[in-house]
C-alpha positions as CSV (number, residue, x, y, z in Angstrom):
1,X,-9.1,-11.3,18.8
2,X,-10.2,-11.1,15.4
3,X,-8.6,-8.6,12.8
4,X,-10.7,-5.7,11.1
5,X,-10.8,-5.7,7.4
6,X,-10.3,-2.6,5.9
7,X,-11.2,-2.3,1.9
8,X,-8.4,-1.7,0.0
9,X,-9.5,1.8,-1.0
10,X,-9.3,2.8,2.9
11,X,-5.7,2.0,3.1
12,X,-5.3,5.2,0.4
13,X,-7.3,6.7,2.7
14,X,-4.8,5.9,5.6
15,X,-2.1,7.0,4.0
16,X,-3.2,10.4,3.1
17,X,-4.0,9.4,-1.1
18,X,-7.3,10.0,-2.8
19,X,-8.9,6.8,-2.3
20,X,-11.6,6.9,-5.2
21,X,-11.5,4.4,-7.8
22,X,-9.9,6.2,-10.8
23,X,-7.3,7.6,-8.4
24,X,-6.3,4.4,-7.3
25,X,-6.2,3.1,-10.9
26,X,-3.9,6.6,-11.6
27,X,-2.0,5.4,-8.6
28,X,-1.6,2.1,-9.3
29,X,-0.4,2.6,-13.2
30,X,1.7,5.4,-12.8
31,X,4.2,3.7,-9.7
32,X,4.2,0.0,-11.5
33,X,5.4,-2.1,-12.2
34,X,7.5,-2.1,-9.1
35,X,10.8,-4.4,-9.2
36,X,10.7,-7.4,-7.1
37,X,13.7,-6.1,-5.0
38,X,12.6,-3.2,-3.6
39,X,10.4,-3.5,-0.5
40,X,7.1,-1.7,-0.9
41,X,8.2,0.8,2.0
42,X,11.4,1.3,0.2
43,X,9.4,2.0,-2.6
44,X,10.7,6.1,-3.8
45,X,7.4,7.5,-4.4
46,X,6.1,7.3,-0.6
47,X,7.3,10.3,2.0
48,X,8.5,9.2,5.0
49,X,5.3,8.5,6.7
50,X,3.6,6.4,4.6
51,X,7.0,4.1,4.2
52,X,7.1,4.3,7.8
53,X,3.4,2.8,8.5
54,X,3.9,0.4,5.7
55,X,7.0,-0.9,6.8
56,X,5.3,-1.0,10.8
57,X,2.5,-2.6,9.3
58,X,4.1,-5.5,7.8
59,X,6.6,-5.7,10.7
60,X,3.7,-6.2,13.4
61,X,1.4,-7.9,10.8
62,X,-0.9,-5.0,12.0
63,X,-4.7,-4.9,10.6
64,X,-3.4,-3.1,7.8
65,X,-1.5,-5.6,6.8
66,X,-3.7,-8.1,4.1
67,X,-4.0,-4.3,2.2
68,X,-0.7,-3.3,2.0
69,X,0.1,-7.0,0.5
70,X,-2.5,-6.8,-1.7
71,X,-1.2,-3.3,-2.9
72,X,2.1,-4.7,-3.4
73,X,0.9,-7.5,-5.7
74,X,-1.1,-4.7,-7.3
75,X,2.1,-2.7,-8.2
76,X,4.2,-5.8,-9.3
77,X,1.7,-6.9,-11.6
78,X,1.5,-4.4,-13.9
């Protein structure tokens, strides 16, 4: 079966964040750059369920998963 792919703004839309360009940017800037030890669902600025559907996401290498990579990489770059 193949795997959806989501944009990346629709996985702020999944977990509950404005998922408009300049939010994203806001988003992105404010929380990096995150250190390369902490996993991004470890990550302190999440509540529980958005850790909780990261983590399940990149523990099932759910659809979600190429997104939440990618936002990872985002975060650690800056």
């Amino acid at each position: 079966m193949d795997k959806i792919i989501h944009p990346f703004r629709e996985l702020f839309a999944q977990l509950g964040l404005p998922s408009d360009v300049a939010s994203i940017t806001k988003f992105i800037q404010v929380h990096s750059p995150l250190p390369g030890h902490i996993a991004l669902p470890d990550a302190d600025f999440w509540t529980p369920a958005q850790a909780d559907f990261l983590r399940e996401t990149l523990q099932e290498d759910a659809e979600w998963a190429n997104q939440v990579d990618q936002l990872s990489e985002a975060l650690r770059a800056n």
